[in-house]
C-alpha positions in Angstrom: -40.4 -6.4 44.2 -39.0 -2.8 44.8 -35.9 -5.2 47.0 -35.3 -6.7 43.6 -35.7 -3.3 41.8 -33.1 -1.9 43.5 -30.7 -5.0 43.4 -30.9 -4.8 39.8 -30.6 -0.8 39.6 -27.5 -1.7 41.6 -26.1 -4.1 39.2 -26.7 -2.0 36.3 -24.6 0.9 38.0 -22.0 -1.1 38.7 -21.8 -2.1 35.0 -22.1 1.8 33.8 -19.1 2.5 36.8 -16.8 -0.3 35.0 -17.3 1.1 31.3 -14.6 3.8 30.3 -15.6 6.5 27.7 -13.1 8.4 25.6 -13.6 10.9 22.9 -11.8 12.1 20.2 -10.5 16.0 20.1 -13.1 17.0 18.6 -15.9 14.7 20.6 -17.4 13.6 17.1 -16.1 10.5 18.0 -17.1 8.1 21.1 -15.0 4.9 22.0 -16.6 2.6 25.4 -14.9 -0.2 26.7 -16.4 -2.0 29.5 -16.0 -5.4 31.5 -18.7 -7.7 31.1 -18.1 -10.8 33.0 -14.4 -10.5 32.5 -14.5 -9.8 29.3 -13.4 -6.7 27.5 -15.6 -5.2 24.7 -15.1 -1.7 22.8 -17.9 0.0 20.7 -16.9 3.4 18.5 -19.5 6.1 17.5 -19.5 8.4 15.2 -21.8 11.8 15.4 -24.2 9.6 17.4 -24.4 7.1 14.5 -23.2 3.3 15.2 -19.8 2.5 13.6 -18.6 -0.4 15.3 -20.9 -2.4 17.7 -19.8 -3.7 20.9 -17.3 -6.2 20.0 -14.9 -8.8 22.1 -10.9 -8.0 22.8 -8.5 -10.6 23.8 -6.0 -13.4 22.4 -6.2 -17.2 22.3 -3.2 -18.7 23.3 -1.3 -22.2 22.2 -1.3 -24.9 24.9 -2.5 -22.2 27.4 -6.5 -23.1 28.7 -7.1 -20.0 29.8 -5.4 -18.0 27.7 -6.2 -14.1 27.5 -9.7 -14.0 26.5 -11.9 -13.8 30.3 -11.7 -13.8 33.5 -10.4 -10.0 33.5 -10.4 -7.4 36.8 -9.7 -3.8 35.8 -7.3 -2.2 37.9 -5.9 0.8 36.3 -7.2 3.4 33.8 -5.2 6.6 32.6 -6.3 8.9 30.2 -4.1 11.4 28.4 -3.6 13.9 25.3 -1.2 14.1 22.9 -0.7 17.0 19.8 2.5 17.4 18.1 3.3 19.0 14.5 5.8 16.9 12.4 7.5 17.0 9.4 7.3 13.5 6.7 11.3 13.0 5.0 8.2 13.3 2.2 4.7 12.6 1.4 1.4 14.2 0.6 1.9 17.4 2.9 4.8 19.2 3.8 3.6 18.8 8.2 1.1 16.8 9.9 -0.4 17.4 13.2 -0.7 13.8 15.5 -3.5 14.5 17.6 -5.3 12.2 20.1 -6.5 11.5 23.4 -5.9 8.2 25.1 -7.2 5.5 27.1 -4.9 3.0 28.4 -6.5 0.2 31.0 -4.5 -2.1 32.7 -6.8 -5.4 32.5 -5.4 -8.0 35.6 -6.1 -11.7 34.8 -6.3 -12.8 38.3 -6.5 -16.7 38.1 -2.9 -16.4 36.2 -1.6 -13.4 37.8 -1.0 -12.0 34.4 -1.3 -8.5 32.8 -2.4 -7.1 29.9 -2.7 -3.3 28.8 -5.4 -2.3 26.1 -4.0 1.2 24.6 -6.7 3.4 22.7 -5.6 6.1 20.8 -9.2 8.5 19.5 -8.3 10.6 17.0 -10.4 13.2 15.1 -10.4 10.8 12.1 -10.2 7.7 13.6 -9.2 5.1 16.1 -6.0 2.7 16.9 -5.9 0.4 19.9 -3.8 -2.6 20.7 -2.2 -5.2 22.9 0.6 -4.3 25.3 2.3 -6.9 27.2 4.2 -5.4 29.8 7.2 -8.1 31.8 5.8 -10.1 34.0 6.9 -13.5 35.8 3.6 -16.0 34.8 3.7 -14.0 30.5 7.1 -13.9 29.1 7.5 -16.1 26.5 3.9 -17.2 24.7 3.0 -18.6 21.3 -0.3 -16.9 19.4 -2.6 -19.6 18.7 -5.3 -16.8 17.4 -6.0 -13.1 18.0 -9.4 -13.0 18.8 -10.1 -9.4 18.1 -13.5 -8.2 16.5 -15.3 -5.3 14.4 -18.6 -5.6 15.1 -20.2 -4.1 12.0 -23.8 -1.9 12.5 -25.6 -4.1 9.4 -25.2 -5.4 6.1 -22.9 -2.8 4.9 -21.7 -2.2 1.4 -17.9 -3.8 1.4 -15.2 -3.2 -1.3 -13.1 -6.7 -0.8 -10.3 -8.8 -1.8 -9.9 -12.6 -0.4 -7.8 -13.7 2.4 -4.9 -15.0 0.9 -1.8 -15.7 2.7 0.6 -14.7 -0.4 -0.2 -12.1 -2.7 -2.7 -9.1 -2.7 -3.3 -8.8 -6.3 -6.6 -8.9 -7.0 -9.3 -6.8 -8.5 -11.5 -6.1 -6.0 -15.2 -7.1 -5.2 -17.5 -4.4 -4.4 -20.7 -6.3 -2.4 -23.3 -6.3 0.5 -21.0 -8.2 3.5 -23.9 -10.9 2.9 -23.3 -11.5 -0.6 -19.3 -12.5 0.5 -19.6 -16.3 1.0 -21.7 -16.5 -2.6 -19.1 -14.4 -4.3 -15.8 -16.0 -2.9 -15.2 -18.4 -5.5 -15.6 -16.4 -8.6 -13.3 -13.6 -7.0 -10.6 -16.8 -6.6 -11.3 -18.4 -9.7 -11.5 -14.7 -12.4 -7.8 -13.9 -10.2 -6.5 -17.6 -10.7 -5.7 -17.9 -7.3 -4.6 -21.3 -6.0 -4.4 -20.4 -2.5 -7.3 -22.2 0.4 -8.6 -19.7 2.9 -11.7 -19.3 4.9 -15.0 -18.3 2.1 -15.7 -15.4 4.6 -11.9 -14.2 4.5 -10.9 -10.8 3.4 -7.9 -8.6 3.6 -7.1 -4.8 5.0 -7.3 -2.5 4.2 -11.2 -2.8 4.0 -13.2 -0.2 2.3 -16.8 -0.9 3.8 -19.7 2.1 3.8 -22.9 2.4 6.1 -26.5 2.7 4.7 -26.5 5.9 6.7 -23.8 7.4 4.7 -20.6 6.6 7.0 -17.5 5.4 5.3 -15.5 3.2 7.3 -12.0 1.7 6.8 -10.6 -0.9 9.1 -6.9 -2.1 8.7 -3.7 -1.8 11.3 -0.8 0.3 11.2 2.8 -0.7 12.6 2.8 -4.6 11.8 6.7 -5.0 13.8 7.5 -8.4 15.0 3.8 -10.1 14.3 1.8 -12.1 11.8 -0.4 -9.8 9.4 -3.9 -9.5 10.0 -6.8 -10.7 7.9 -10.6 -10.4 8.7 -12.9 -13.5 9.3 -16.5 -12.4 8.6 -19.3 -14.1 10.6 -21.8 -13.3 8.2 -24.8 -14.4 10.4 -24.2 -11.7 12.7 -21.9 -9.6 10.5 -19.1 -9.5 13.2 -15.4 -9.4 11.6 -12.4 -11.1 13.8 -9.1 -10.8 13.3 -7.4 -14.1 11.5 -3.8 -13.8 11.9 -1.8 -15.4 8.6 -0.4 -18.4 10.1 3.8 -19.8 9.8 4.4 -22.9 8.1 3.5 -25.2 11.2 0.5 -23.4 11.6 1.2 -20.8 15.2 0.2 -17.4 14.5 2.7 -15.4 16.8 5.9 -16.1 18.9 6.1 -13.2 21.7 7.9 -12.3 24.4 7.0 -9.9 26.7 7.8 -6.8 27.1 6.3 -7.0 23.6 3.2 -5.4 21.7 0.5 -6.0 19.1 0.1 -3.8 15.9 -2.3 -1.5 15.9 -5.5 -2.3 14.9 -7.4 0.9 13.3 -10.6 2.1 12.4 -10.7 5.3 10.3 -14.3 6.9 10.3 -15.8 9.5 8.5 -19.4 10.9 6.3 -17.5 12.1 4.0 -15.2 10.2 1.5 -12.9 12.4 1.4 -11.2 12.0 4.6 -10.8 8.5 4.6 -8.4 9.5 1.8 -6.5 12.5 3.6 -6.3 10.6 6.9 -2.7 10.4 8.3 -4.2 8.3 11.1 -2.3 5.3 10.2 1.1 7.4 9.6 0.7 8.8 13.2 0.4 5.5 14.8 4.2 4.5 13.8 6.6 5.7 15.4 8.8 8.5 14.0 12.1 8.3 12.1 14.8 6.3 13.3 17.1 7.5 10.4 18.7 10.7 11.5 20.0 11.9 8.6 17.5 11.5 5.9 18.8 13.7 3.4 19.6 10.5 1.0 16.2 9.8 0.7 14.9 11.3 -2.4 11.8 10.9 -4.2 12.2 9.3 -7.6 10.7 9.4 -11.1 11.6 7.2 -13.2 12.1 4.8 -16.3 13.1 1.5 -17.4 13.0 -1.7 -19.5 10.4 -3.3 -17.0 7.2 -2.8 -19.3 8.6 -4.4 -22.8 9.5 -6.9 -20.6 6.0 -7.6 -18.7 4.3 -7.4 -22.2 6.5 -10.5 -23.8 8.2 -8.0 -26.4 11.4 -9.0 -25.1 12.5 -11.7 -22.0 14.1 -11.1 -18.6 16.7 -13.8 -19.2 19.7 -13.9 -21.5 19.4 -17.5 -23.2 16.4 -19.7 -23.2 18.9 -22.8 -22.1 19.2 -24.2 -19.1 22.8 -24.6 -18.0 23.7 -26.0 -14.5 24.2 -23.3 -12.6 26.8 -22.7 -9.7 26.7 -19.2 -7.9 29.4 -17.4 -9.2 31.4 -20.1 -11.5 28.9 -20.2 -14.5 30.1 -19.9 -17.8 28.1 -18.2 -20.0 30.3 -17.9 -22.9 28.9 -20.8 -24.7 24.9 -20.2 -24.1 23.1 -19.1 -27.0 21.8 -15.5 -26.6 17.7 -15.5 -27.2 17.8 -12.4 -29.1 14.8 -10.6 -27.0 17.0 -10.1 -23.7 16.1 -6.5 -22.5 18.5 -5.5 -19.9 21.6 -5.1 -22.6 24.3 -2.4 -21.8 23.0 -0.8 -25.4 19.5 -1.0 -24.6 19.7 0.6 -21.0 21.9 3.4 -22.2 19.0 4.6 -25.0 17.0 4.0 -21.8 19.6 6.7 -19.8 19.6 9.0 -23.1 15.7 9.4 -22.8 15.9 9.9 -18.8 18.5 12.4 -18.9 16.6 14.4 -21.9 13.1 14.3 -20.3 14.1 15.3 -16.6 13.5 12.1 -15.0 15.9 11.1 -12.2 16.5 7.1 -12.5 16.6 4.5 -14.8 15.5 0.9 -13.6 16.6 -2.4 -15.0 15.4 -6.1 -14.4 17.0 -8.8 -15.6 20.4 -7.6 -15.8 21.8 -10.7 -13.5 22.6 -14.4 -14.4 19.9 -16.9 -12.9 16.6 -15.8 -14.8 17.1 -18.7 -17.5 17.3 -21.6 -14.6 14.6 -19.8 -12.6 11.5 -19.6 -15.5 12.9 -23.4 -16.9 11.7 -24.7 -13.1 15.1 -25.2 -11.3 15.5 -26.0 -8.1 19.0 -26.0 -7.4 19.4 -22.2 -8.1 19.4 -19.0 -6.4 20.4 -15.0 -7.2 23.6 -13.7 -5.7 22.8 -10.0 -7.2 26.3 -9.3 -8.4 26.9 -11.3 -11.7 25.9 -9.9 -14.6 24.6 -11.3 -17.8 27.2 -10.8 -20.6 25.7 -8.8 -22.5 25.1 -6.3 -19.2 28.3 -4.1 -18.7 28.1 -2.8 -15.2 31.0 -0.4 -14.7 30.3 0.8 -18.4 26.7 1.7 -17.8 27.7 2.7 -13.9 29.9 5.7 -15.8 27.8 6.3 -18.6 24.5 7.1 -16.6 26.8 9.2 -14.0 27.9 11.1 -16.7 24.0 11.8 -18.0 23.3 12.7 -14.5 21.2 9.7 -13.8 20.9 7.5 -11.2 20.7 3.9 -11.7 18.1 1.6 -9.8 18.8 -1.7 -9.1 17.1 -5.1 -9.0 17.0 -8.0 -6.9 14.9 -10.6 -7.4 14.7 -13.3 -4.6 12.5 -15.7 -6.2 11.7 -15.9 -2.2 14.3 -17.6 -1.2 14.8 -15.6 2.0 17.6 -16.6 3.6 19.6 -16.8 0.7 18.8 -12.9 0.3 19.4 -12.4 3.4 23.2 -14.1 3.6 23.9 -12.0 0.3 22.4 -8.7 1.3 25.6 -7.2 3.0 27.3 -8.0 -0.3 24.2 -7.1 -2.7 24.2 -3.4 -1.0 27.9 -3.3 -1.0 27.7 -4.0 -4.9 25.1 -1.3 -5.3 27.0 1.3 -3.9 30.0 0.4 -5.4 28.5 0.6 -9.0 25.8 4.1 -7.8 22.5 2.2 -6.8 20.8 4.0 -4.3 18.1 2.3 -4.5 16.3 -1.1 -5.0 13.3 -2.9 -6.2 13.3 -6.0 -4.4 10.8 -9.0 -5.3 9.7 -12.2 -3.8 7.9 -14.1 -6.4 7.0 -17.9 -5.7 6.4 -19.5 -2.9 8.8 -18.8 0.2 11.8 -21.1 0.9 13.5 -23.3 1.9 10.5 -24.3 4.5 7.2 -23.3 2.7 6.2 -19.9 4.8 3.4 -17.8 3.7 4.3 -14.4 2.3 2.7 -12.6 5.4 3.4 -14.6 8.2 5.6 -12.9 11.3 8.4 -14.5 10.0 8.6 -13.5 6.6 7.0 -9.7 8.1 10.4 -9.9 10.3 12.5 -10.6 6.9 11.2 -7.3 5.1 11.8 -5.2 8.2 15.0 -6.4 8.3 15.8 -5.8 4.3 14.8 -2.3 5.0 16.5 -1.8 8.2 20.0 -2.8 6.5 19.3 -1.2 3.8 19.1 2.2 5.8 22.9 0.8 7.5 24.0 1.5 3.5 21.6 4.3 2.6 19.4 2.5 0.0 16.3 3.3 -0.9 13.9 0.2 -0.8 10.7 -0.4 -3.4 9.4 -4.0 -2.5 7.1 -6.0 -4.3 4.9 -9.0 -3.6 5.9 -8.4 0.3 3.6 -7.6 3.1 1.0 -4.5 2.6 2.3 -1.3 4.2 1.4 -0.3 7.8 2.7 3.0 7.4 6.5 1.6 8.6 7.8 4.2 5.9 7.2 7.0 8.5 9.9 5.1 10.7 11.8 3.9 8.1 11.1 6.4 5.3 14.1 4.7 2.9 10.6 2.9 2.6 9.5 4.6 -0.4 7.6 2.4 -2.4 5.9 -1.2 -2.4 3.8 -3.2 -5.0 1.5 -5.2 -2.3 -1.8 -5.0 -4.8 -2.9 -5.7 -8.4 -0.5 -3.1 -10.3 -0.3 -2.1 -13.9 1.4 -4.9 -14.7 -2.2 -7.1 -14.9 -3.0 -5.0 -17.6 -0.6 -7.0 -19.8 -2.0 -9.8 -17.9 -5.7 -9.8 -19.4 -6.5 -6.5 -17.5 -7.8 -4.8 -14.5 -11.1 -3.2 -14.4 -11.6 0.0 -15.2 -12.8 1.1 -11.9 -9.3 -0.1 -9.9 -7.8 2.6 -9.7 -10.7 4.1 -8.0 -10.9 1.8 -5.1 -7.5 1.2 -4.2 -6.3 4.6 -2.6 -9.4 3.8 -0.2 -7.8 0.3 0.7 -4.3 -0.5 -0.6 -3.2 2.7 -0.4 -4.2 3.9 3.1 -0.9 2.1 4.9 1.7 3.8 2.5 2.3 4.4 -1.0 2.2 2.1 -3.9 4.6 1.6 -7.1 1.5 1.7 -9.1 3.9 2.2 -12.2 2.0 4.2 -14.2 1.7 5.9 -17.7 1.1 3.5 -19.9 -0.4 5.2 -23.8 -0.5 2.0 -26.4 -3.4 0.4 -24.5 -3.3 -2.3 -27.1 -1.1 -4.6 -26.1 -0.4 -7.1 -29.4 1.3 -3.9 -31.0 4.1 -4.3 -28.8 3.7 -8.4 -29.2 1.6 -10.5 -31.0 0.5 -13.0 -29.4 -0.6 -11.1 -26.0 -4.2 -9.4 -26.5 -4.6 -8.0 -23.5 -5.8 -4.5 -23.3 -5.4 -1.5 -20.9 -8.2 -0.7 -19.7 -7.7 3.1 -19.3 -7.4 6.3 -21.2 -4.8 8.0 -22.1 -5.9 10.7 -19.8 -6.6 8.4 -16.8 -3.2 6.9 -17.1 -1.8 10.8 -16.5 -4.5 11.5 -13.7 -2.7 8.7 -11.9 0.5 10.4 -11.6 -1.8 12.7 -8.2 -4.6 10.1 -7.0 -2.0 7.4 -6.7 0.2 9.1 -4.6 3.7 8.1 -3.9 7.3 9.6 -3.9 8.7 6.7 -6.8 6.4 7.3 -10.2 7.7 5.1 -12.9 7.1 6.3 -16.8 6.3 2.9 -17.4 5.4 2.7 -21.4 8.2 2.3 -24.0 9.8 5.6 -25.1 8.8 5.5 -28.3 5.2 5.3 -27.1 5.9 8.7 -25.5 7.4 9.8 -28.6 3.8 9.3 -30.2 2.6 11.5 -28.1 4.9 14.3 -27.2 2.4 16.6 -25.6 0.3 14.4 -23.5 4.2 13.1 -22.3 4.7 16.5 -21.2 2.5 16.2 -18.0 4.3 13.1 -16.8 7.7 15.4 -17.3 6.1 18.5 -15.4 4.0 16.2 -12.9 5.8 16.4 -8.8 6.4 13.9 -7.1 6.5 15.6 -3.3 4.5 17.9 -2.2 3.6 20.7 0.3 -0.3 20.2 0.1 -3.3 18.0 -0.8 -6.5 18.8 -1.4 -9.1 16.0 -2.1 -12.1 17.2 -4.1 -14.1 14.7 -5.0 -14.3 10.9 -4.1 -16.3 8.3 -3.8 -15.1 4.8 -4.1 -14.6 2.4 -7.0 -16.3 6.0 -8.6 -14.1 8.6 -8.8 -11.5 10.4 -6.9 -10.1 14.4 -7.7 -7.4 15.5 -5.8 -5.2 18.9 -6.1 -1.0 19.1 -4.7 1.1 21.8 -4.5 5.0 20.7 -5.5 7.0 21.0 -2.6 9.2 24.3 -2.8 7.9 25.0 -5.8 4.1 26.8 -5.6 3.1 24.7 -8.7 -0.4 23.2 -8.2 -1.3 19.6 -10.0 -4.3 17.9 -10.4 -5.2 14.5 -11.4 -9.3 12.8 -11.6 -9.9 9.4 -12.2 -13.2 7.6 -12.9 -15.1 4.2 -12.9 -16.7 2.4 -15.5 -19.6 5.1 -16.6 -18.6 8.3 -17.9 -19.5 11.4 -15.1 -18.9 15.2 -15.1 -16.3 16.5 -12.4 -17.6 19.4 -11.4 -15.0 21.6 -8.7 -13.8 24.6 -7.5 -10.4 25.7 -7.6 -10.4 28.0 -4.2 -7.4 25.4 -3.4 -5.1 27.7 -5.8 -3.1 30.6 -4.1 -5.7 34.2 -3.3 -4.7 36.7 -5.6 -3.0 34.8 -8.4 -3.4 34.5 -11.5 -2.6 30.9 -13.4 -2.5 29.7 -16.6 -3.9 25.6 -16.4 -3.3 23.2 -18.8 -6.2 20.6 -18.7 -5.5 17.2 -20.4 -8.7 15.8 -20.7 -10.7 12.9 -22.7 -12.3 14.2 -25.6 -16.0 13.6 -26.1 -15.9 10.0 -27.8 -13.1 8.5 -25.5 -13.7 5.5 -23.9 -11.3 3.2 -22.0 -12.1 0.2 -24.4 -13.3 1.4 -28.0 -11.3 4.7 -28.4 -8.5 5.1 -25.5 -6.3 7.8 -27.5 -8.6 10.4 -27.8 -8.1 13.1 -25.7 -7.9 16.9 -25.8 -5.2 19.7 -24.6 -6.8 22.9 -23.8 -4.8 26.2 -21.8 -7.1 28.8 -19.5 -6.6 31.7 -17.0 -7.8 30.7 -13.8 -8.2 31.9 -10.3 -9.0 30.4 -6.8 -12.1 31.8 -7.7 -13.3 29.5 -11.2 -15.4 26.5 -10.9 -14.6 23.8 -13.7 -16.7 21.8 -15.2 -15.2 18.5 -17.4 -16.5 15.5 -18.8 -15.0 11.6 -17.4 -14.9 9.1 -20.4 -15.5 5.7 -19.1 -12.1 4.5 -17.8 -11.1 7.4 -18.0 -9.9 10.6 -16.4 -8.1 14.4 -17.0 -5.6 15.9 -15.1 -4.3 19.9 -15.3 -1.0 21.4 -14.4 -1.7 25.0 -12.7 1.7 27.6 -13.7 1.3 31.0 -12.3 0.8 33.3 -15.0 3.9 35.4 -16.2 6.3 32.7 -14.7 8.2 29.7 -16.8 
């Protein structure tokens, strides 16, 4: 008995020997990774409390048996630490420190003679590991068949979701016990209209999940280069997440060759809601600017002709025939005009008049360019080339008349996804834009992709979008891309970047409508990789005054719709509503003119997702403080302190709030304007309408 005794004690030593520990900065956080039987596993801890369970590493490979899931001999580990200070071209603070300590362990597969490297990066915030596949004779070129990793989840935790789906993010999202997500699967597709199959345990990152002790946990990956984007397969039995990698139209999840690595895969961890929302864990785990002169990048506010056109008041296309179309040789002198065509040289240069006389710094117009008539009446011959214009669209004339307003236009391309026909016109698209004083674009891929059926987040399309913003940065263009892949926080490489769609914008409020809680849960999940062309701003909530036969309502306050402006951060803010909407209301408009969009500082007051979020910046250069609040579907009391404001000063704040009987639904309008004195010192105490939101503009006292 006491031979056996010690065998065992011997074999559970060995075990402890083989498992590597690594904790974060400041040792709140605990990562393991051990060997057991050849196989690698990882566990995280957080303040001695459970966030991720042990859980299995590797990757299934095509036509490989033994691919690189077992068999596994460590034979190197080296630990180091890293803490650096940078600077973002822009963004939420003005410097952010990148501080870690890492564990990198050199895994031998001996039967195959091949290597694999396991990085973990442990920050104070959160965690990032991945695969690293350095040259090697027996793993050069391999084909993904499935990444196999997992997140093993400590119970049945509460889970803020969207479904797996290969091609488009926009969804309202499910809030749920990770047991309830098989039952609820089909009513999230069906109330979305999705047509897409995927797995009835599928969800997307960024995931939003929180612990029944109290610990909020996000899990999603940061620097997606070169591979498919990763979804999360829920084994709800045991309540272990895998990665499911969005396949390529024959069905292979990756092509790699080595030297080559994964994305990282990242677990941001926290017991207070707050930091999940201030994390820059995800930012730090790209790599930094490859542009070296970034002083073309500039954050953008902006109007345009988008939002009349969303609504059905007026129609992206010029004619409602359908002509047969040849790129470039189309005669439009004979088609018919339809009457409600938005993008008309007279209607963008009102739209110039009211940028230039509000302050706002671009003016952005769809439907400007021939092909919008074949596209909606179902052609398949026909494709954008981004440089004809409608006739009715005068490009040099509205070129020279916002130049001389001192706007800057914005242009559009629309793709309808077929890829590589953007892709052979994009020298000559950017070329086009710079000629006529675009410096920047919203692109779109609407539709499935062509010509051979791809989904919209496999690694070849991924490798499409890097591309568009790559050359973009050859011509110094600004890129805003919508229905591409969520953000992985590439914009900190690439920080032309400065905007994406990738979620369930405003534009569904003209689509039925979002819920009123939305706006609430996507800076915990959409908005963690990079920032989002929300397009905010909207004030007509009722939708049939602007056309008749659309009911849809916003569903949001006036006030909420300003609020949004700070808690969905990003450096391109649209004034999306009509301008004589804002001519309704001139003062409430007056925050969205005074409202930054870069900043020096954030400060994140309250949150609690799908509930309500507060959050405080300071302008960049400027020492004015903003602050926007956003609610959920019951009405709450904020209650905060305003230490964040500068000791010693004095400052007058203008609150824009929702007045007593506001409510997102019954009475969006109703909202109140009040001026105080304040001090880091006040508290404040306001009242949330349902929907709804306030949001206060802080000027030091005695200055203009």
């Amino acid at each position: 008995m006491r031979k056996m005794l010690l065998i065992v004690s011997l074999c559970l030593l060995t075990l402890v020997l083989k498992a590597q520990v690594l904790l974060s900065p400041d040792k709140n956080l605990t990562c393991k990774f051990e060997l057991r039987e050849g196989v690698p596993y990882y566990q995280l801890s957080y303040k001695n409390k459970t966030v991720l369970k042990p859980g299995k590493l590797g990757l299934e490979l095509k036509n490989d048996k033994r691919s690189l899931l077992n068999g596994f001999e460590v034979t190197s580990v080296k630990t180091s630490t890293f803490d650096e200070i940078w600077k973002p071209v822009w963004g939420e603070v003005k410097s952010i420190r990148n501080h870690y300590n890492e564990l990198a362990v050199t895994l031998d597969q001996k039967e195959t003679n091949r290597q694999v490297i396991i990085r973990f990066r442990l920050f104070n915030d959160g965690l990032g590991f991945r695969y690293e596949f350095p040259a090697q004779k027996n793993l050069n070129y391999f084909i993904v068949k499935e990444e196999r990793t997992q997140f093993a989840m400590p119970g049945d935790l509460t889970v803020w979701w969207i479904p797996g789906d290969y091609d488009t993010q926009e969804y309202d999202y499910t809030k749920s016990k990770l047991s309830e997500i098989r039952g609820l699967m089909t009513k999230s597709i069906t109330d979305n209209l999705s047509q897409t199959s995927f797995s009835p345990t599928g969800v997307q990152t960024s995931l939003m999940l929180k612990s029944n002790d109290g610990l909020y946990i996000n899990l999603h990956e940061a620097a997606l280069i070169n591979y498919a984007c990763m979804h999360l397969n829920l084994d709800d039995k045991n309540m272990v997440f895998e990665s499911w990698l969005t396949p390529d139209a024959k069905g292979d999840k990756g092509y790699l060759q080595a030297p080559c690595t994964s994305p990282w895969r990242t677990v941001i961890v926290s017991d207070d809601a707050r930091n999940i929302l201030s994390s820059k864990l995800t930012l730090n785990l790209n790599e930094p600017s490859k542009i070296e002169d970034t002083s073309w990048i500039k954050p953008v506010k902006y109007v345009g002709v988008w939002w009349e056109m969303i609504t059905g008041k007026s129609s992206w296309s010029y004619t409602n025939e359908y002509p047969s179309v040849q790129l470039g040789k189309t005669d439009f002198s004979k088609a018919k005009p339809n009457g409600t065509h938005a993008a008309t040289t007279a209607n963008v240069k009102r739209h110039i008049d009211f940028a230039a006389a509000n302050g706002f710094d671009g003016v952005l117009v769809e439907g400007w360019n021939i092909g919008w008539e074949d596209w909606f009446g179902n052609s398949k011959d026909y494709v954008f080339d981004f440089v004809t214009p409608y006739p009715d669209f005068d490009v040099k004339e509205i070129r020279d008349y916002a130049k001389s307003k001192g706007v800057k236009m914005i242009m559009h391309h629309e793709t309808s996804s077929s890829v590589r026909n953007y892709e052979r016109h994009l020298d000559t698209a950017y070329k086009f834009m710079k000629a006529n004083g675009y410096d920047a674009v919203k692109s779109g891929y609407v539709g499935p992709i062509l010509p051979r059926g791809e989904n919209h987040y496999s690694q070849w399309i991924v490798n499409h979008y890097q591309y568009a913003i790559e050359k973009a940065a050859d011509y110094k263009i600004m890129v805003n891309a919508h229905e591409a892949i969520r953000p992985t926080g590439i914009c900190r490489t690439y920080p032309n970047l400065i905007g994406n769609e990738a979620a369930r914008g405003t534009e569904y409020q003209a689509f039925g409508g979002s819920k009123p809680n939305h706006v609430a849960v996507l800076p915990f999940t959409r908005l963690i990789g990079g920032p989002m062309d929300y397009t905010p701003g909207i004030f007509e909530m009722d939708i049939s005054k602007l056309n008749p036969n659309n009911k849809s309502h916003v569903n949001s306050t006036l006030t909420n719709q300003l609020a949004l402006y700070l808690t969905m951060y990003s450096p391109l803010q649209m004034a999306a509503d009509l301008p004589e909407n804002y001519n309704r209301f001139p003062d409430a408009f007056q925050f969205i003119k005074d409202v930054a969009v870069d900043w020096d500082d954030s400060k994140y007051l309250e949150a609690e997702p799908g509930q309500n979020i507060t959050v405080a910046r300071k302008a960049k250069g400027s020492g004015k403080w903003f602050l926007g609040s956003v609610g959920g579907e019951e009405s709450r009391t904020s209650n905060i302190s305003l230490s964040f404001l500068d000791p010693g000063k004095k400052y007058i704040a203008t609150i824009y709030a929702d007045a007593n009987n506001a409510h997102y639904k019954t009475n969006p309008q109703a909202y109140t304007i009040q001026k105080v004195e304040v001090n880091n010192k006040s508290k404040l105490s306001q009242f949330v309408a349902p929907g709804g939101g306030y949001a206060i503009s802080f000027l030091e006292a005695g200055k203009k």
